[in-house]
C-alpha positions as CSV (number, residue, x, y, z in Angstrom):
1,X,111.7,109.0,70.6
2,X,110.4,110.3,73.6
3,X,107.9,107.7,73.8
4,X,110.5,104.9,73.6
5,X,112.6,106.4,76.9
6,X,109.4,107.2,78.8
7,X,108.1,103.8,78.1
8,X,111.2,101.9,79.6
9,X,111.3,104.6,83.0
10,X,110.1,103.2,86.4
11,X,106.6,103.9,87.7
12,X,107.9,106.7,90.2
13,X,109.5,108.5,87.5
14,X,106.8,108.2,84.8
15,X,104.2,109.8,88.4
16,X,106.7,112.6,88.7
17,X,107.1,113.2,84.9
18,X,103.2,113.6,84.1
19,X,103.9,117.2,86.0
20,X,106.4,118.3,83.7
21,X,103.4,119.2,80.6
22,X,100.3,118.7,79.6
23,X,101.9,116.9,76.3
24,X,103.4,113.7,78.6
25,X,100.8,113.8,81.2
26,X,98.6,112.8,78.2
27,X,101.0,110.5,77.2
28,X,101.9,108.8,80.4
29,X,97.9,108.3,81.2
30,X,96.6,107.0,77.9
31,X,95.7,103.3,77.5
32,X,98.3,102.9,74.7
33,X,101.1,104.2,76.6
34,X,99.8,101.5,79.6
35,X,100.4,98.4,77.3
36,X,103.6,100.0,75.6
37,X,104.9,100.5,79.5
38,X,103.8,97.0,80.4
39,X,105.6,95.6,77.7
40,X,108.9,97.7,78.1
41,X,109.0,99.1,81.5
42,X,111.2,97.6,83.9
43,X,109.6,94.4,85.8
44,X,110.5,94.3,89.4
45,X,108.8,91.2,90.7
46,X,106.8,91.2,94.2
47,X,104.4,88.7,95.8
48,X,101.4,90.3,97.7
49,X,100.3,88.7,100.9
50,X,96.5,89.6,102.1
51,X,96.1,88.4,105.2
52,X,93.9,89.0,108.4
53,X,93.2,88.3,112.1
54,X,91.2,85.0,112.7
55,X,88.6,87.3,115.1
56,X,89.4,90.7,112.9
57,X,87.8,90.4,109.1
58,X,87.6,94.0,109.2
59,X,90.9,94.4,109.3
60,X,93.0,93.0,106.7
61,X,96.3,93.8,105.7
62,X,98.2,93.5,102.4
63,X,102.1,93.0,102.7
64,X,104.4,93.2,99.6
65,X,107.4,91.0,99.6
66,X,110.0,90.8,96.8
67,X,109.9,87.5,95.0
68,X,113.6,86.5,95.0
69,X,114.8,87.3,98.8
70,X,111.3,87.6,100.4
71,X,112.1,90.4,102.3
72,X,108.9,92.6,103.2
73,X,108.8,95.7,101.2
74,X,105.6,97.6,101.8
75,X,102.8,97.0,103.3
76,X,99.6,98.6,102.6
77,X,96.0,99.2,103.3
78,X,93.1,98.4,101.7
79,X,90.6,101.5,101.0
80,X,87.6,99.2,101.6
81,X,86.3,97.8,104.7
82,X,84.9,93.9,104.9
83,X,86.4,93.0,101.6
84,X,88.5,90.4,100.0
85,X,90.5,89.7,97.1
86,X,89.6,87.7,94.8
87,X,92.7,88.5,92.3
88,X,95.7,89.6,91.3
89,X,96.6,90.7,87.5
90,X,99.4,93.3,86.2
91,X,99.3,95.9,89.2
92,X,95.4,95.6,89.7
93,X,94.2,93.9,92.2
94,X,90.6,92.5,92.3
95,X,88.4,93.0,95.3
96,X,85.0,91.9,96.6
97,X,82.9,93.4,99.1
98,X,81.8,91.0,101.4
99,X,78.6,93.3,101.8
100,X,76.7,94.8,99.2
101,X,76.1,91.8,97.6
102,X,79.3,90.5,96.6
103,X,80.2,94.0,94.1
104,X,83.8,94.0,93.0
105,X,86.2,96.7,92.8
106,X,89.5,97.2,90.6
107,X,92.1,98.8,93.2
108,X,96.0,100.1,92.0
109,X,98.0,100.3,95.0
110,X,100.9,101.7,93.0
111,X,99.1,104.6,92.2
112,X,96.6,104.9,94.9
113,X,93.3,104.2,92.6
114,X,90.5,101.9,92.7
115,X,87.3,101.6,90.6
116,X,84.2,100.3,92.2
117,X,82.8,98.1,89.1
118,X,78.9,98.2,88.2
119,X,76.4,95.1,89.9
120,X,76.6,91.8,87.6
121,X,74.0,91.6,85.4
122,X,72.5,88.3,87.3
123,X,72.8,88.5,90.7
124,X,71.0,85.0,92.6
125,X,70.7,84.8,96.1
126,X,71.7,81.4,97.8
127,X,74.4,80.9,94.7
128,X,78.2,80.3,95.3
129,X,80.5,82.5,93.1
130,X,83.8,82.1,92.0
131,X,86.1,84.7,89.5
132,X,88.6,84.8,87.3
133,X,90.6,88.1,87.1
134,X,93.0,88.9,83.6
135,X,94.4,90.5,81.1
136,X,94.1,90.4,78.0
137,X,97.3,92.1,75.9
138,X,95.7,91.4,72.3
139,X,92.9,93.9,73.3
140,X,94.6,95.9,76.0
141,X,91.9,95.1,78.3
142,X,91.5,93.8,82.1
143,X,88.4,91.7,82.2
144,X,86.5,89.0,84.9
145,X,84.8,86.0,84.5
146,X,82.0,85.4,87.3
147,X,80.8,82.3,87.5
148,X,77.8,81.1,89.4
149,X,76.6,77.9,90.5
150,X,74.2,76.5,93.2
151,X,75.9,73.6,95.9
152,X,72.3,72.3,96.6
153,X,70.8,71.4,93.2
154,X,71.4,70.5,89.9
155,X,71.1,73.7,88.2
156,X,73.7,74.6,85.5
157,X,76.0,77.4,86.7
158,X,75.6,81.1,84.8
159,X,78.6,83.0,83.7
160,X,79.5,86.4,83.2
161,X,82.1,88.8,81.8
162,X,82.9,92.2,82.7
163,X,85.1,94.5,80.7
164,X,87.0,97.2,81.9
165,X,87.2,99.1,78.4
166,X,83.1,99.2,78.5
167,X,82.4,99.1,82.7
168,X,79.6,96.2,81.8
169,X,79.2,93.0,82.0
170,X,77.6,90.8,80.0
171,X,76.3,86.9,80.2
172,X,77.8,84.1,78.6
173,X,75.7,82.3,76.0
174,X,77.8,79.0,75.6
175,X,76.6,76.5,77.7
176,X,79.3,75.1,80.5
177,X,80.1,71.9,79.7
178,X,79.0,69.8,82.8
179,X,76.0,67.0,83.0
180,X,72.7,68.7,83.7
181,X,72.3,66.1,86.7
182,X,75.8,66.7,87.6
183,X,75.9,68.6,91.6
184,X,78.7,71.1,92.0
185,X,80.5,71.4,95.4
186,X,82.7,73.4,94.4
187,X,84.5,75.1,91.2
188,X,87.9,76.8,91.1
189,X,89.0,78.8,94.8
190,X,89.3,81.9,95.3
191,X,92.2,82.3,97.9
192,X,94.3,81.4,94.9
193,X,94.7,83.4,91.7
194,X,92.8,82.0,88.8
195,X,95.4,80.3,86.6
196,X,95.2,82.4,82.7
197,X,97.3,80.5,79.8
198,X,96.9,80.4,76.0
199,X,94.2,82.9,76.1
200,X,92.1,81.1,78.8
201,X,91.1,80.9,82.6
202,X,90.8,77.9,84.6
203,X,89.2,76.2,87.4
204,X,88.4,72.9,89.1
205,X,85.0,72.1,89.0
206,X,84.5,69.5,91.8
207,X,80.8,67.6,91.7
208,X,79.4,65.2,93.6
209,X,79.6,61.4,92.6
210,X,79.3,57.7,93.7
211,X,81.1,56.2,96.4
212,X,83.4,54.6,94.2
213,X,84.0,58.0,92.1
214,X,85.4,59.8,95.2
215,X,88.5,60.1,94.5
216,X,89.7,61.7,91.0
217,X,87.0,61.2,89.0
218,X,84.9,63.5,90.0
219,X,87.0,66.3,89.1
220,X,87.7,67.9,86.1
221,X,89.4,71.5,84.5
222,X,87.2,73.8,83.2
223,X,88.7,76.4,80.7
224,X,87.2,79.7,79.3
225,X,88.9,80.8,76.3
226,X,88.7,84.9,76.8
227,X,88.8,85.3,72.6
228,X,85.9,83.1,71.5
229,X,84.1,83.1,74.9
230,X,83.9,79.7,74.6
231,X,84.2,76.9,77.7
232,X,86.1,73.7,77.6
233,X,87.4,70.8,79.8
234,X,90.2,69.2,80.4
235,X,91.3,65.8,82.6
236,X,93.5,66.2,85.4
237,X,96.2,63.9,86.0
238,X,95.0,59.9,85.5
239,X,97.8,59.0,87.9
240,X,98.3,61.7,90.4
241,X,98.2,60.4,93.7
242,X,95.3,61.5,95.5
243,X,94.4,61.6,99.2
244,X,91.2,61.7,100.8
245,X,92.1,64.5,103.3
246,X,93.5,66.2,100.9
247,X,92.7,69.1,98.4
248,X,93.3,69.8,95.1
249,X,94.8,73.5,93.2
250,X,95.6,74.6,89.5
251,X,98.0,77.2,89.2
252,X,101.1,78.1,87.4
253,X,104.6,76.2,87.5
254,X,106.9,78.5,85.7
255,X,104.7,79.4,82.9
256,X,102.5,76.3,82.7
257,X,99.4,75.3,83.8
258,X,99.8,73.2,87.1
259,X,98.3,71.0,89.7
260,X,99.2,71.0,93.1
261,X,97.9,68.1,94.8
262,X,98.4,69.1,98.6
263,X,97.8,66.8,101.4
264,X,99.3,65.2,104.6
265,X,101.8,67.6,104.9
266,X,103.2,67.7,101.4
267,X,102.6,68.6,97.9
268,X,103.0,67.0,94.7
269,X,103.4,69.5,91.8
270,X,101.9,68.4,88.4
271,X,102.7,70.3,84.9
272,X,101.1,70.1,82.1
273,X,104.4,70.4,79.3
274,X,102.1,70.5,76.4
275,X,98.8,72.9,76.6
276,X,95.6,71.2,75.9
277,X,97.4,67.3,76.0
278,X,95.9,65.4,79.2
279,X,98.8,62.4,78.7
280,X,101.5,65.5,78.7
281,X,100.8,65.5,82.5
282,X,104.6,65.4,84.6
283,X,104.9,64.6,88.2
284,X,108.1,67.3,88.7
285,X,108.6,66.5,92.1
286,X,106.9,66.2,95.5
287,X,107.7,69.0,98.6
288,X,107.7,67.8,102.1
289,X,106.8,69.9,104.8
290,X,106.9,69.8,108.2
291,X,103.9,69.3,110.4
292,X,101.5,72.3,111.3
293,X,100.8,73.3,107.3
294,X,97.2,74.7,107.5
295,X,97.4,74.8,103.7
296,X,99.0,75.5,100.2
297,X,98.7,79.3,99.0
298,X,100.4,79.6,95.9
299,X,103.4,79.5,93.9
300,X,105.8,82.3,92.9
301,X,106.6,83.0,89.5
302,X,110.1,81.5,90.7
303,X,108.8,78.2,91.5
304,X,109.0,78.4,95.5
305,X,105.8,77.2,97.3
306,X,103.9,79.5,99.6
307,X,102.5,77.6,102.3
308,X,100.9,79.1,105.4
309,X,101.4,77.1,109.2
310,X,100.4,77.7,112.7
311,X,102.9,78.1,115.2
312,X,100.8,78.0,118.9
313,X,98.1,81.2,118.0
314,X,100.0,82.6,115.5
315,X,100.1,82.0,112.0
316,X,103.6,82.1,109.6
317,X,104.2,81.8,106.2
318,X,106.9,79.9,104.3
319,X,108.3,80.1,100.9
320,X,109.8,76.6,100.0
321,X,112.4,76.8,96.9
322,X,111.8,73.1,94.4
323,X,114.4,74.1,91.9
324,X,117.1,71.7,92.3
325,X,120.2,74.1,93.4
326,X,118.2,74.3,96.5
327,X,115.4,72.0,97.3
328,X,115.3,72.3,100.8
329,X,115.6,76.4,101.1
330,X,113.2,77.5,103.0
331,X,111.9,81.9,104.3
332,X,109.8,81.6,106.9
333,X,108.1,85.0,107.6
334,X,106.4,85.0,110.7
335,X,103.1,87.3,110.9
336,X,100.1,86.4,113.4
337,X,97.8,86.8,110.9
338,X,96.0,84.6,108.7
339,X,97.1,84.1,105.1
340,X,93.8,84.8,102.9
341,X,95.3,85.4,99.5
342,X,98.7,85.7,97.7
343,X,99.9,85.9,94.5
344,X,102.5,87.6,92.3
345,X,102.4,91.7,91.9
346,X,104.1,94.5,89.9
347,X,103.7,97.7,89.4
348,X,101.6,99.2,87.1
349,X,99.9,102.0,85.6
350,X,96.4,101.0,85.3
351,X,93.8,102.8,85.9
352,X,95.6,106.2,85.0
353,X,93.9,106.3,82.0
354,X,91.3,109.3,82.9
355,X,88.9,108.1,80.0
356,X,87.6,105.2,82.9
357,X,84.8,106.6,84.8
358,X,84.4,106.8,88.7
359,X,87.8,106.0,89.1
360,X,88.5,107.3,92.6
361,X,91.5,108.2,94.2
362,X,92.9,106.8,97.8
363,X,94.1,109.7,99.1
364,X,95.2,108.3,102.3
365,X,97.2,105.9,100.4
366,X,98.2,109.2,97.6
367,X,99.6,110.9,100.8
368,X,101.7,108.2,101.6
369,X,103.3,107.8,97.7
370,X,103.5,111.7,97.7
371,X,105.7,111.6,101.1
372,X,108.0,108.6,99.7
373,X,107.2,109.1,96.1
374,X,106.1,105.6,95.5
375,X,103.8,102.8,97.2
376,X,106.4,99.8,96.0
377,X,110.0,101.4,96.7
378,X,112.8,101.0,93.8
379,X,115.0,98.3,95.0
């Protein structure tokens, strides 16, 4: 009983609680009680903005807005310096040094945690590397695909998966499923969170072709399912319309794997209505913007579009609703700093399990939650 009232408290209560005996503290830290909450708990939905001056790297900022009226709602700071992130997954956020070759880091701003994760087990110099950052609920487990992959040859990229339940990583055996002679450009893109549907992470792996292969055909999904460790492709849209100054994301619309195809000042949105089935592809509709988009960003679990612009030397970001009771509703939050990274965020208690080792507390950020009792206020 007392686990079925504490599992459906809020975060700031469940924090305050752990003080009352050693009998709940245990409780409210365990993995168990982590997926239980997760599943239970009350879901107040934010989207976290990371973003950062255009002469200032080393000074990012991460602002959390709620998802329905976009109103700013915290904003925080990052317990790393020259870093990135790279993800964005039930409270954790993923992080990458961008010294130290690359090494990641699990961080909880809820709680005022973060974990800096062990070096991959192959670690190339001269290779680009892109991530995929989850969870999985089936094992109660965070984990992170790494894969790596050379711009300048033909070389077969290497992937990798790290655990959070072990703190290891290991390589991936199956072979990605690309043409030896085939040159990657470019796979998946890390300002954007790394779509995860039907037990699987995806990217798009762009390679180089022929003249007259420019355009679509050179571009394909690559999936990893996260239970058999196993990679797989899948064709993008035959008929999407595609513009050569334009770019290409996957994502999700609503629950389903998507494709924004973003150029030329608007952004046609592609779903995928049936997993797996490359003629189940839908055009849903196509968002117009007005000029002075630098680029697309995201999409909130809502459906609005997050697109960041440039307004003289400053930068702003806009949140454009495509459901059809408002298609032309539009929040523009005006900043001065470059959008990096966004994607949707909720509280969470990860990484209060004590059984995780080297898990280090923020206290900067801890004496801020102990002052107002929480990083995220209740709404």
């Amino acid at each position: 009983m007392v686990l079925e009232i504490l599992a459906r408290l809020p975060l700031k209560s469940l924090l305050s609680f752990r003080r009352v005996c050693k009998s709940w503290n245990s409780i409210i830290s365990s993995r168990y009680f982590f997926a239980t909450h997760l599943k239970y708990g009350p879901r107040r939905g934010y989207y976290l903005l990371y973003q950062t001056m255009l002469a200032q790297i080393h000074e990012p900022s991460c602002t959390v807005v709620c998802d329905r009226t976009y109103d700013r709602i915290s904003k925080l700071k990052l317990p790393f310096m020259h870093a990135r992130i790279v993800g964005s997954c039930n409270g954790l956020l993923c992080v990458e040094s961008l010294g130290d070759r690359g090494r990641l880091s699990l961080w909880n701003p809820s709680i005022a945690r973060f974990k800096v994760l062990p070096a991959p087990c192959l670690l190339a110099r001269g290779y680009s590397v892109t991530y995929g950052f989850t969870y999985v609920s089936e094992e109660n487990d965070f984990k992170i695909v790494r894969i790596s992959y050379s711009e300048f040859s033909t070389t077969l990229p290497q992937a990798q998966v790290y655990t959070l339940s072990s703190n290891s990583w290991r390589s991936i055996d199956d072979p990605i499923p690309l043409k030896p002679d085939v040159q990657i450009y470019n796979i998946g893109c890390n300002h954007l969170p790394c779509p995860f549907i039907a037990g699987a992470l995806h990217w798009i792996v762009r390679s180089k072709g022929s003249c007259e292969d420019y355009g679509s055909g050179n571009k394909k999904i690559l999936s990893f399912d996260l239970r058999d460790e196993k990679f797989g492709k899948m064709a993008l849209p035959s008929s999407y319309l595609y513009y050569h100054d334009g770019w290409e994301y996957l994502g999700l619309f609503k629950g389903k794997l998507a494709l924004f195809s973003f150029s030329n000042s608007r952004c046609g949105i592609w779903v995928m209505t049936d997993y797996g089935m490359a003629e189940s592809w839908t055009l849903l509709r196509t968002v117009e913007f007005e000029p002075g988009v630098i680029d697309f960003r995201g999409c909130t679990d809502g459906g609005a579009v997050v697109i960041a612009r440039m307004r003289r030397e400053f930068s702003s970001i806009s949140f454009i609703e495509t459901h059809e009771e408002a298609p032309h509703r539009e929040r523009i939050l005006d900043g001065g700093h470059l959008l990096i990274f966004a994607a949707p965020f909720v509280e969470s208690l990860a990484l209060l399990d004590a059984s995780h080792d080297k898990v280090n507390v923020d206290h900067q950020s801890l004496r801020h939650q102990m002052t107002k009792e929480a990083v995220i206020p209740n709404q």
